[in-house]
TIDREN-663107 format. One record per residue (C-alpha): residue in one letter; x, y, z. Coordinates in nm, 2 decimals. Example, Ala and Ser with C-alpha at 12.3 -4.5 7.8 and 13.67 -1.06 7.14 Angstrom:
<recs>
@resn A X 1.23 Y -0.45 Z 0.78 $
@resn S X 1.37 Y -0.11 Z 0.71 $
</recs>
This chain:
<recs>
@resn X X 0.00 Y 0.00 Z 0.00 $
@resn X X 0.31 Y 0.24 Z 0.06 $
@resn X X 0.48 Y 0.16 Z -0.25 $
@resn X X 0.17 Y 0.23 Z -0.45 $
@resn X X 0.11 Y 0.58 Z -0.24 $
@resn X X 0.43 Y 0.64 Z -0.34 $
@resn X X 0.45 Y 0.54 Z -0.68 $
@resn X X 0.15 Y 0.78 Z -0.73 $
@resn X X 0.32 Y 1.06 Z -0.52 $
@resn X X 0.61 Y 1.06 Z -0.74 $
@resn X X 0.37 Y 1.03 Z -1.08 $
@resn X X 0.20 Y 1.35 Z -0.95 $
@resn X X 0.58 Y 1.49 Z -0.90 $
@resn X X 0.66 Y 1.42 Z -1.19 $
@resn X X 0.38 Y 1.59 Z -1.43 $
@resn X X 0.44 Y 1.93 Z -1.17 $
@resn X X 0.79 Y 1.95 Z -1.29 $
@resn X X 0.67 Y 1.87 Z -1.68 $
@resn X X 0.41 Y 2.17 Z -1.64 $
@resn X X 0.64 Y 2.38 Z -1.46 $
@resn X X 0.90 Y 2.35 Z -1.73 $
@resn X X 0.64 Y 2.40 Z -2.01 $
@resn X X 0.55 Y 2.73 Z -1.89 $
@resn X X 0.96 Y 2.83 Z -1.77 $
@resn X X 1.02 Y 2.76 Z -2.22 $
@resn X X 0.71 Y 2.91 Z -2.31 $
@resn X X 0.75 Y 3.26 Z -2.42 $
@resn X X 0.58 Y 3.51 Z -2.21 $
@resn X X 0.24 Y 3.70 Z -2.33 $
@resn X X 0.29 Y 4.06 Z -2.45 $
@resn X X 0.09 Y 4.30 Z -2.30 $
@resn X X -0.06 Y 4.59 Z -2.53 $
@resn X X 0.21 Y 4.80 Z -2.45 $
@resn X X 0.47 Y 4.54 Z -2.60 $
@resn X X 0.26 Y 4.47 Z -2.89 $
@resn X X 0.28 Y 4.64 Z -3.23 $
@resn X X 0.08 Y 4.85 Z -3.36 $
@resn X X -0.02 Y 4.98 Z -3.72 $
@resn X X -0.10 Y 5.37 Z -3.81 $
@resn X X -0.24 Y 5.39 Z -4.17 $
@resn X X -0.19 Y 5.75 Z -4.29 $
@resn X X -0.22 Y 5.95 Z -4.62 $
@resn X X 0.15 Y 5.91 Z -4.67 $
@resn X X 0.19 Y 5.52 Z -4.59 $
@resn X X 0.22 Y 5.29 Z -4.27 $
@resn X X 0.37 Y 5.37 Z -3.99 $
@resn X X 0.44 Y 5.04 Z -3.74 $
@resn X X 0.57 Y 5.11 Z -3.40 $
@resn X X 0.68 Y 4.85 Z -3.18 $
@resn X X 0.63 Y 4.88 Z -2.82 $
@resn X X 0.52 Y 5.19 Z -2.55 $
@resn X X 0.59 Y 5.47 Z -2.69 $
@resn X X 0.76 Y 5.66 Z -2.45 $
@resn X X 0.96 Y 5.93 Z -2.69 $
@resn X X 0.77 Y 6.11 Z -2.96 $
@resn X X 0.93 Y 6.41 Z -3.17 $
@resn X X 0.58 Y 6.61 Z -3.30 $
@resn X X 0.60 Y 6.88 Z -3.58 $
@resn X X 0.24 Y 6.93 Z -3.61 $
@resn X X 0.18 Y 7.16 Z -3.33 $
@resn X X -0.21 Y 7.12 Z -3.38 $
@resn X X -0.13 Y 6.72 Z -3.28 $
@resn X X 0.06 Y 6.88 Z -2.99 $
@resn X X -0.24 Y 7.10 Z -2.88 $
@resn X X -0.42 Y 6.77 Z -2.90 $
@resn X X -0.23 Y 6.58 Z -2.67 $
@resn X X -0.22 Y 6.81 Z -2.41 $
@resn X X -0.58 Y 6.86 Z -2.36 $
@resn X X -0.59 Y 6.46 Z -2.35 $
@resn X X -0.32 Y 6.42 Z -2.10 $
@resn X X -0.07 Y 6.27 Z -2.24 $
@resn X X 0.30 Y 6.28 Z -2.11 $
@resn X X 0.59 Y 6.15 Z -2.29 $
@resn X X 0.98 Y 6.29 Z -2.33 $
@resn X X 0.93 Y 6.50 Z -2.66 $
@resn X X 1.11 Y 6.66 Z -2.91 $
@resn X X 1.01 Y 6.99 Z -3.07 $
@resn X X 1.12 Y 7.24 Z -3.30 $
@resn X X 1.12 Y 7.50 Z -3.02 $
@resn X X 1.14 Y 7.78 Z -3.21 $
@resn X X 0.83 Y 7.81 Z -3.41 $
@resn X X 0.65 Y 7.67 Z -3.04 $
@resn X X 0.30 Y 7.87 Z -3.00 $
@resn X X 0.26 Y 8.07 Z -2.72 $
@resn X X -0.02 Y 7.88 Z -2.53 $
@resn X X 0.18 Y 7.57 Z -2.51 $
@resn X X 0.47 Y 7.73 Z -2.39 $
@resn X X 0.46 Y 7.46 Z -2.12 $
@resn X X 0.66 Y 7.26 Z -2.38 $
@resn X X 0.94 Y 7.52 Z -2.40 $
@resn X X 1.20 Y 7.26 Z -2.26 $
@resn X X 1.16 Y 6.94 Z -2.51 $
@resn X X 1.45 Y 6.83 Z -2.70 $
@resn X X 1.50 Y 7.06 Z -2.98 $
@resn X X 1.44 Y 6.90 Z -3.32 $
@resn X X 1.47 Y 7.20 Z -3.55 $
@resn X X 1.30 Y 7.39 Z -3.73 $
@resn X X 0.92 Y 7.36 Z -3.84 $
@resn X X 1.02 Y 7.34 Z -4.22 $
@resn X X 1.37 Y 7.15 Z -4.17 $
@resn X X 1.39 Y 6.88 Z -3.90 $
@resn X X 1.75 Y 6.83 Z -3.72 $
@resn X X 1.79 Y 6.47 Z -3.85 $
@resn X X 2.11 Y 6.50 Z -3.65 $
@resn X X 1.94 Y 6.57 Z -3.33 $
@resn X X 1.65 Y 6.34 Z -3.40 $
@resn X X 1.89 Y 6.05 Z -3.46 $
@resn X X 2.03 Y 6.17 Z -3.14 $
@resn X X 1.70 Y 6.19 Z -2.95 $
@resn X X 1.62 Y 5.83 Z -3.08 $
@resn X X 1.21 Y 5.85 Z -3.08 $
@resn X X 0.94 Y 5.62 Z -3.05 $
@resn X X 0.77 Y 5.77 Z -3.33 $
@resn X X 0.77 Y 6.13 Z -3.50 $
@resn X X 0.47 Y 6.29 Z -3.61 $
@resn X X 0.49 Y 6.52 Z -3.91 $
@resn X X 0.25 Y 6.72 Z -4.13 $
@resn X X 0.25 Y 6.94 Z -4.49 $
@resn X X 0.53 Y 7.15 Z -4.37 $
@resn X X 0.76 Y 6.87 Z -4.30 $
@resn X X 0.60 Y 6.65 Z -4.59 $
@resn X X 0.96 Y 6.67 Z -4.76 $
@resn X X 1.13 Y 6.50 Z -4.50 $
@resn X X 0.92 Y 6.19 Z -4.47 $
@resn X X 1.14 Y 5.95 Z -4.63 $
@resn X X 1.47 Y 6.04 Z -4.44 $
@resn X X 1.22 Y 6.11 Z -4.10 $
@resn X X 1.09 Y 5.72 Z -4.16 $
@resn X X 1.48 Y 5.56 Z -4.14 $
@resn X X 1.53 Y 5.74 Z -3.77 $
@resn X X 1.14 Y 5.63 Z -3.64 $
@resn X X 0.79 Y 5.55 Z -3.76 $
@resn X X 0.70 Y 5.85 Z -3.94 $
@resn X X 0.30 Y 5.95 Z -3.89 $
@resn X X 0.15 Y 6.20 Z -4.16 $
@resn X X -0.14 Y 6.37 Z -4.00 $
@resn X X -0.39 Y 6.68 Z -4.18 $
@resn X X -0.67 Y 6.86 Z -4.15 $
@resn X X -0.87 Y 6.92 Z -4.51 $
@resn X X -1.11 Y 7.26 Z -4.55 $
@resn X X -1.34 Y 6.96 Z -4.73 $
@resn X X -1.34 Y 6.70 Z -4.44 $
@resn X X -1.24 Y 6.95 Z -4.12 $
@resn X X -1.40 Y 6.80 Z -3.82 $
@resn X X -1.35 Y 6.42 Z -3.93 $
@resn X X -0.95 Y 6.48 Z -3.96 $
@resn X X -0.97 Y 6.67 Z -3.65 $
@resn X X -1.13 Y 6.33 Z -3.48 $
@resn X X -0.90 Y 6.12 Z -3.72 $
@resn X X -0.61 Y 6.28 Z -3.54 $
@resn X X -0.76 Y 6.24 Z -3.17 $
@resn X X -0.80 Y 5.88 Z -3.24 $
@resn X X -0.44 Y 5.82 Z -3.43 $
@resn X X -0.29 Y 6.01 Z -3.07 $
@resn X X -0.52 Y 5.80 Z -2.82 $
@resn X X -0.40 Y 5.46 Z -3.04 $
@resn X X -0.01 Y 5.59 Z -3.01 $
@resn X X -0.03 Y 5.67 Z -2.67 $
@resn X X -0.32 Y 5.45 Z -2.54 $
@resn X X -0.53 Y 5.72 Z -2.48 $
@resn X X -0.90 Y 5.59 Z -2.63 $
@resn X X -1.09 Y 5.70 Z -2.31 $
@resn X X -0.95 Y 6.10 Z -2.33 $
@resn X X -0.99 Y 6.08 Z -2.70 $
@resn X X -1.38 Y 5.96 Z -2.68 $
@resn X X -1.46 Y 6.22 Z -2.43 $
@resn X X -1.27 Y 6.53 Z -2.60 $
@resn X X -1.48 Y 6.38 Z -2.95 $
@resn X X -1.79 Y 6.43 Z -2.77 $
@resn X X -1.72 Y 6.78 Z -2.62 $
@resn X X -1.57 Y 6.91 Z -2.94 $
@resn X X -1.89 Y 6.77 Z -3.14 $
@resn X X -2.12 Y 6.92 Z -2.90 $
@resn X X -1.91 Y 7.25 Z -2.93 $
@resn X X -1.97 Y 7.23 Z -3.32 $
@resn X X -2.38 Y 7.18 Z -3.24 $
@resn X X -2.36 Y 7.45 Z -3.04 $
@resn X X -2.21 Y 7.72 Z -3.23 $
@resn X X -2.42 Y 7.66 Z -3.55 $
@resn X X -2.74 Y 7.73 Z -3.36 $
@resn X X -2.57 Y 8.02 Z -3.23 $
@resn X X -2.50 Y 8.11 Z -3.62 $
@resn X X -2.82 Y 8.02 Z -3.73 $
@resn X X -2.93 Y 8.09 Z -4.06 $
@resn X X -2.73 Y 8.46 Z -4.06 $
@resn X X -2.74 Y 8.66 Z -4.35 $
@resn X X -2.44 Y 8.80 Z -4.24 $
@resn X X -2.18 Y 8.73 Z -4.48 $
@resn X X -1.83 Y 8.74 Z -4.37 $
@resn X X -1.48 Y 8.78 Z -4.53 $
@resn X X -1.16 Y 8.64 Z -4.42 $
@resn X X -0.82 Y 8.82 Z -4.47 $
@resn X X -0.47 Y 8.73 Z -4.35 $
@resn X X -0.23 Y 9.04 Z -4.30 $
@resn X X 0.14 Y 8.97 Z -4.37 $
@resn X X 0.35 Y 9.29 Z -4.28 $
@resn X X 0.15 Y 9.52 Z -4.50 $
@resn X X 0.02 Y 9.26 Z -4.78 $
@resn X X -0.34 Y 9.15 Z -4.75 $
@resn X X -0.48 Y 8.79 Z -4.84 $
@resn X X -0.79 Y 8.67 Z -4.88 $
@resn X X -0.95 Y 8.28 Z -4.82 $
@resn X X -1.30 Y 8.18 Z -4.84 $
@resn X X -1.49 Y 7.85 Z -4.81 $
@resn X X -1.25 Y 7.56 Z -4.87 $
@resn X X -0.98 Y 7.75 Z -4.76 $
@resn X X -0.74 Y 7.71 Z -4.46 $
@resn X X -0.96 Y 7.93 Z -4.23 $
@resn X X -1.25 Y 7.77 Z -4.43 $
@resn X X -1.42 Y 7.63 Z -4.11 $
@resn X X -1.59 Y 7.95 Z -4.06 $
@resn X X -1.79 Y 7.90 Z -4.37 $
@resn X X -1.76 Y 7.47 Z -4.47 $
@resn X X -1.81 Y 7.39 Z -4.10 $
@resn X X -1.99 Y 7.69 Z -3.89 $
@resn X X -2.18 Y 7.79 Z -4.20 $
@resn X X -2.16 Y 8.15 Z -4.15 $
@resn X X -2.17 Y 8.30 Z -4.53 $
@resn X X -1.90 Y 8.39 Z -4.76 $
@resn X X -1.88 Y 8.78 Z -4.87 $
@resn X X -1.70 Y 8.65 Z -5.21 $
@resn X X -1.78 Y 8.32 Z -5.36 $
@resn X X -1.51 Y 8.37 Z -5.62 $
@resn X X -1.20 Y 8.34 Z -5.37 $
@resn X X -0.94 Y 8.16 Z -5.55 $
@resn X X -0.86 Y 7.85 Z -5.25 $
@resn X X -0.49 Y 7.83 Z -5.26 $
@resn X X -0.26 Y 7.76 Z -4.93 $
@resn X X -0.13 Y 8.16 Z -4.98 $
@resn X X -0.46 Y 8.30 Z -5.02 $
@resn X X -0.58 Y 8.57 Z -5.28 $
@resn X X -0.38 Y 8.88 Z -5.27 $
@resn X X -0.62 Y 9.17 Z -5.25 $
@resn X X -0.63 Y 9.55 Z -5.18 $
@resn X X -0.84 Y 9.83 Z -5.04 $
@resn X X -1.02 Y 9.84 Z -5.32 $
@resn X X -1.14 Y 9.49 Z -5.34 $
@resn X X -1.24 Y 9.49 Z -4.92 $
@resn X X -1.42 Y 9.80 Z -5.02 $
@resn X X -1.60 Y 9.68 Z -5.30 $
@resn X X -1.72 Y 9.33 Z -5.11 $
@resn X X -1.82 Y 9.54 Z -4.79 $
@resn X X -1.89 Y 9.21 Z -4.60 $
@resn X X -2.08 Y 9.25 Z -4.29 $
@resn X X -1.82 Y 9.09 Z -4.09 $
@resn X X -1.40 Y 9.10 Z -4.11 $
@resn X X -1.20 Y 8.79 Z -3.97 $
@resn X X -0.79 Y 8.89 Z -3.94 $
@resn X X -0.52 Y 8.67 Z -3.91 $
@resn X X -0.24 Y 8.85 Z -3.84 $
@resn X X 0.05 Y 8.68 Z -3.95 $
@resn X X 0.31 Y 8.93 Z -3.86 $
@resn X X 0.26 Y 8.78 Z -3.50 $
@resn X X 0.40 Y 8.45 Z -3.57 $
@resn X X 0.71 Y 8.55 Z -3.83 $
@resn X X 0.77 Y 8.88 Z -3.75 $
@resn X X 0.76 Y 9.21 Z -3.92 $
@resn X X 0.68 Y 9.59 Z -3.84 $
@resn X X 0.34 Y 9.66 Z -4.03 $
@resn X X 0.09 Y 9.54 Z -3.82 $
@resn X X -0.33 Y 9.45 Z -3.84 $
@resn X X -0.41 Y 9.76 Z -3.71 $
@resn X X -0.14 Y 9.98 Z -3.91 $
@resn X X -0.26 Y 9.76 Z -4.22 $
@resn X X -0.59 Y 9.80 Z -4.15 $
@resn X X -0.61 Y 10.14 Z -4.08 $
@resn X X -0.71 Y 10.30 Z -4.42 $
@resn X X -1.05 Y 10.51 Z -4.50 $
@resn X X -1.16 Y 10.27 Z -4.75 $
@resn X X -1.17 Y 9.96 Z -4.50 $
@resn X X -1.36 Y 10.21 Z -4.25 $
@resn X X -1.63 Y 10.24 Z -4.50 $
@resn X X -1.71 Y 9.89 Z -4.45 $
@resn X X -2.03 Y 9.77 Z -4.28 $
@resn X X -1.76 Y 9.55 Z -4.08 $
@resn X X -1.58 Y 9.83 Z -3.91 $
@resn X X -1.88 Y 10.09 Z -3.86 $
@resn X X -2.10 Y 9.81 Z -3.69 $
@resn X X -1.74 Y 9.72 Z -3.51 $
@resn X X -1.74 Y 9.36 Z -3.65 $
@resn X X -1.35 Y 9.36 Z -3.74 $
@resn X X -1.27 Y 9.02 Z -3.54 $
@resn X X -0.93 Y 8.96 Z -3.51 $
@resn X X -0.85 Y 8.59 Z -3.49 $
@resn X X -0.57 Y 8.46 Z -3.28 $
@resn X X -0.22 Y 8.34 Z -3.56 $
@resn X X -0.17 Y 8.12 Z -3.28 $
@resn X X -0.46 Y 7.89 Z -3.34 $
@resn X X -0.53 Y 7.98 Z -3.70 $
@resn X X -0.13 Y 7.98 Z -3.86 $
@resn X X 0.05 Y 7.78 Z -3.65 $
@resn X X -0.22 Y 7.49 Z -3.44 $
@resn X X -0.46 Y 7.47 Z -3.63 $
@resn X X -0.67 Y 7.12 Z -3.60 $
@resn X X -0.58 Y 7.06 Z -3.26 $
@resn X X -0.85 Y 7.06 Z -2.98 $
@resn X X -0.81 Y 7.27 Z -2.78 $
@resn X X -0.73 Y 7.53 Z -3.12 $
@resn X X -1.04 Y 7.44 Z -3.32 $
@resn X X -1.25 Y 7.53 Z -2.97 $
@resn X X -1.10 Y 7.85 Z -2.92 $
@resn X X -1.13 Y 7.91 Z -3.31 $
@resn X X -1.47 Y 7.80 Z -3.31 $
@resn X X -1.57 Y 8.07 Z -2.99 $
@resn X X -1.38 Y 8.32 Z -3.15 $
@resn X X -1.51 Y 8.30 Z -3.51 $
@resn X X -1.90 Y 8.29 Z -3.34 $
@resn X X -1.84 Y 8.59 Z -3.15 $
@resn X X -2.01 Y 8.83 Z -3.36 $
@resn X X -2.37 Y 8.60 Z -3.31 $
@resn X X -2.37 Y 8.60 Z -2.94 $
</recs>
């Protein structure tokens, strides 16, 4: 009776050791974090392996984006061109400027991934042998889906998917909002970026198109030509649309220069505008509009600001 307790005892043993050794050779399950993932963008495919803990971001609007969600990783930057309301960022790694990426100081940096958009659209091939290269971009034609595009390709790098659903439902109830503010206005509104003396103008499916495309506030001029530079355009011409309402950029802010808005501005013919003598010359912040736009926190402060004249 011993011998067989024994015998069974040392069966029993036996398969422990079998099933402890199984699980020591066994490869250990990744956890999300270890796991790959895939980014489909307009440029290609971006796969990045692991937690992304180092991320060099060009787009400042995806910047904008990832602070309101929370996220915080080691970053690179090109600190120069950095906005003023994320100035927070100020001491990220420097990775050049916002037209010519320091590959030197990327390959340096070594990132996780690197985010990029048109400015740096040059770059993507050499950005894509230091890191996964994402392309992200917001489209006049297709504004608030890229905006939600881009939430959801910064909640899927980051892991993020509960701060990006709940910043998707307060932008889209934002967007709700303001067009009932808006209503159906027959208040027709002209958009005109300053430069240091020159004047531009965009219209629906421009840059600044959200106004019109998304807001629905009307166009003064239905004839804009849409071009990334705008419509160069005088006195004369703002004169002769007289649009109700006047949205300035002034992009003198972000690059510099010593003719500003108001000096530009300041000229008998604009004053003879519905705009000015009802005091409806709303001067957009570069910030938002040049240098973040489609980020969101951005697109709400552009949306409050551009339906300011309704409230």
């Amino acid at each position: 009776m011993k011998k067989h307790i024994k015998k069974i005892l040392t069966c029993t043993l036996a398969l422990l050791m079998a099933f402890v050794l199984a699980g020591c050779q066994s490869s250990p399950e990744k956890t999300p974090s270890e796991q790959s993932m895939t980014i489909e963008h307009l440029k290609g495919t971006a796969v990045i392996n692991g937690e992304v803990n180092k991320a060099a971001v060009f787009d400042f609007g995806f910047l904008d984006t990832m602070k309101v969600m929370g996220i915080d990783t080691e970053l690179a930057l090109p600190i120069s061109s950095l906005p003023n309301y994320l100035s927070e960022y100020k001491n990220a790694v420097n990775a050049g400027g916002i037209k010519e990426p320091d590959l030197e100081a990327l390959y340096t940096f070594q990132p996780d991934v690197i985010v990029i958009s048109g400015r740096q659209s040059d770059y993507y091939d050499e950005l894509s042998k230091i890191a996964p290269t994402v392309y992200v971009e917001v489209n006049a034609e297709t504004y608030l889906e890229d905006v939600k595009k881009n939430t959801e390709i910064a909640a899927k790098i980051f892991n993020a998917e509960d701060a990006a659903n709940k910043a998707i439902q307060d932008l889209e109830a934002q967007v709700e909002e303001a067009k009932t503010t808006v209503g159906s206005t027959d208040q027709k509104a002209l958009i005109l970026l300053t430069n240091d003396g020159n004047i531009s103008a965009y219209g629906a499916g421009s840059r600044f198109g959200l106004i019109h495309d998304l807001l629905g506030i009307p166009t003064a001029d239905s004839t804009i030509t849409v071009s990334t530079h705008g419509q160069s355009v005088n006195y004369e011409y703002i004169a002769k649309i007289n649009p109700d309402i006047l949205y300035v950029v002034d992009r003198t802010q972000i690059v510099g220069g010593t003719t500003t808005t108001n000096t530009t501005l300041d000229n008998d013919l604009v004053k003879q505008t519905k705009a000015y003598q009802n005091q409806q010359i709303i001067s957009l912040t570069p910030d938002y509009w040049y240098l973040s736009s489609g980020g969101l926190l951005s697109v709400s402060e552009m949306i409050k600001e551009a339906t300011a004249p309704f409230k």
